[in-house]
C-alpha positions in Angstrom: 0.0 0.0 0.0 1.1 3.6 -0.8 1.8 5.2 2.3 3.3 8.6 3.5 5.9 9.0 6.6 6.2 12.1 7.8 8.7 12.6 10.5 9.2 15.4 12.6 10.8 16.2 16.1 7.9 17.2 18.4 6.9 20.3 17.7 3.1 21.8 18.2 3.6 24.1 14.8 4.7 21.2 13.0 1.7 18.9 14.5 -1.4 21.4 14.0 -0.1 22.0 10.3 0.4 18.4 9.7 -3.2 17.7 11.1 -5.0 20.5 8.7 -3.0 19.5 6.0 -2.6 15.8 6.0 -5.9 15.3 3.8 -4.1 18.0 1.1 -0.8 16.0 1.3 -2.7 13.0 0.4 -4.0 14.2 -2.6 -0.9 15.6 -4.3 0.4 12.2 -4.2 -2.6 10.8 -5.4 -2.2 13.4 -8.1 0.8 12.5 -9.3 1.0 9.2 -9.0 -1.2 6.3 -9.8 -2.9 5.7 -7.0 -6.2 6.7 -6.0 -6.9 8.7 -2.4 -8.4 6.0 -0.7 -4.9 3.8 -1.4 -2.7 6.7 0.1 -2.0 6.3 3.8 -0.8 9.2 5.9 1.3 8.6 8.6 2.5 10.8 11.4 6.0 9.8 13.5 6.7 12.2 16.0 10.5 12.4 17.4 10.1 13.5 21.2 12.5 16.2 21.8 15.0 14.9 24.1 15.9 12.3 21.0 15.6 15.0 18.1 18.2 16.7 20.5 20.4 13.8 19.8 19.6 13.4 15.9 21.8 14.9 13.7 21.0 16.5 10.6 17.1 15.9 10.7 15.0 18.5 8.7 12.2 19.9 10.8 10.1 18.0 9.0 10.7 15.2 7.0 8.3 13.5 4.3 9.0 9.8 2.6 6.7 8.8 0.5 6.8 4.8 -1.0 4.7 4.5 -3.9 6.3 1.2 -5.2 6.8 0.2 -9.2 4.3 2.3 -10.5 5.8 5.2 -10.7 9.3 4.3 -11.5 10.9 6.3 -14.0 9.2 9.1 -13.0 10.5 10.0 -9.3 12.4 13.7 -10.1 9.4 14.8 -12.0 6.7 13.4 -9.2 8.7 15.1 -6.1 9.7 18.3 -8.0 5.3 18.7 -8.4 4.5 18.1 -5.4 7.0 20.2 -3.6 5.7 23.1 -5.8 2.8 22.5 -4.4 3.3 22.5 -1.2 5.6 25.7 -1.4 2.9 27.8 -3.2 0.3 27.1 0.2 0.7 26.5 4.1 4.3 24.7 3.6 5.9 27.9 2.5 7.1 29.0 6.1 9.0 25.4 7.2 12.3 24.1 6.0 11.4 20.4 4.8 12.4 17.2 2.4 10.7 15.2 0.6 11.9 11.5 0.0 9.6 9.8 -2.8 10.5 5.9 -2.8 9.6 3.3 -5.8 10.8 0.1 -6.3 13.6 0.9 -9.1 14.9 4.3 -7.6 14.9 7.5 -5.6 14.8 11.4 -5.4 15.0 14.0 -3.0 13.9 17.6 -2.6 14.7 20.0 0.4 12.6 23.0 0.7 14.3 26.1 2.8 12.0 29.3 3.3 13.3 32.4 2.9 14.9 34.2 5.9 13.8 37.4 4.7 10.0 37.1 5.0 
C-alpha cells in the first residue's frame, strides 16, 4: 500500500499543520501518481524532543513517500510537483524534504523558506 511518513521532532507548529494538511498532502500524491486517495496512507511519527536533541541532521520536517513500481521512472518529475505545491500554500514557512521511494529508484527535494520574510 502507498503510504506517506512524515517525520518530525515534536513540535506543536509542525503537529497542527500536519493535522489540517494531511488530507491535502494526500491528494498531491494521489495526483501524481497512480494511485487513487483511498490507497494513500498518511502517517504521522513524532520524534520526542529529548531524542531530536540527539539526531543529527534531521529537517524539521521530513516526508518519505513509498509509492512502489508504478511510478518508477518518473520520481524527479513526481517530487519536484509536489513540492511546488506544497511551497505555493501552508508549507511555504518550514524548512522540509521530501523523500519519494519506488521500487527501481529514488529522489529527493529540500525545501528552505526564505529568511527574509
Amino acid at each position: 500500500m502507498p503510504h506517506i511518513r512524515a517525520l518530525f521532532v515534536e513540535n506543536e507548529g509542525v503537529m497542527m499543520l500536519l493535522a489540517e494538511q494531511k488530507t491535502v498532502i494526500r491528494e498531491l500524491v494521489a495526483k501524481y501518481t497512480s494511485y487513487q486517495l483511498e490507497e494513500i496512507a498518511f502517517i504521522p511519527d513524532m520524534v520526542p524532543r529529548d531524542l531530536g536533541e540527539m539526531a543529527e541532521n534531521l529537517l524539521p520536517l521530513e516526508f518519505t513517500i513509498d509509492v512502489g513500481v508504478k511510478c518508477a521512472g518518473r520520481e524527479e518529475e513526481i517530487v519536484a510537483s509536489i513540492r511546488t505545491e506544497l511551497v505555493s500554500g501552508e508549507f511555504a514557512r518550514i524548512n522540509f524534504g521530501i523523500w519519494l521511494r519506488t521500487m527501481g529508484s529514488n529522489a529527493f527535494s529540500e525545501y528552505k523558506p526564505d529568511k527574509k520574510k
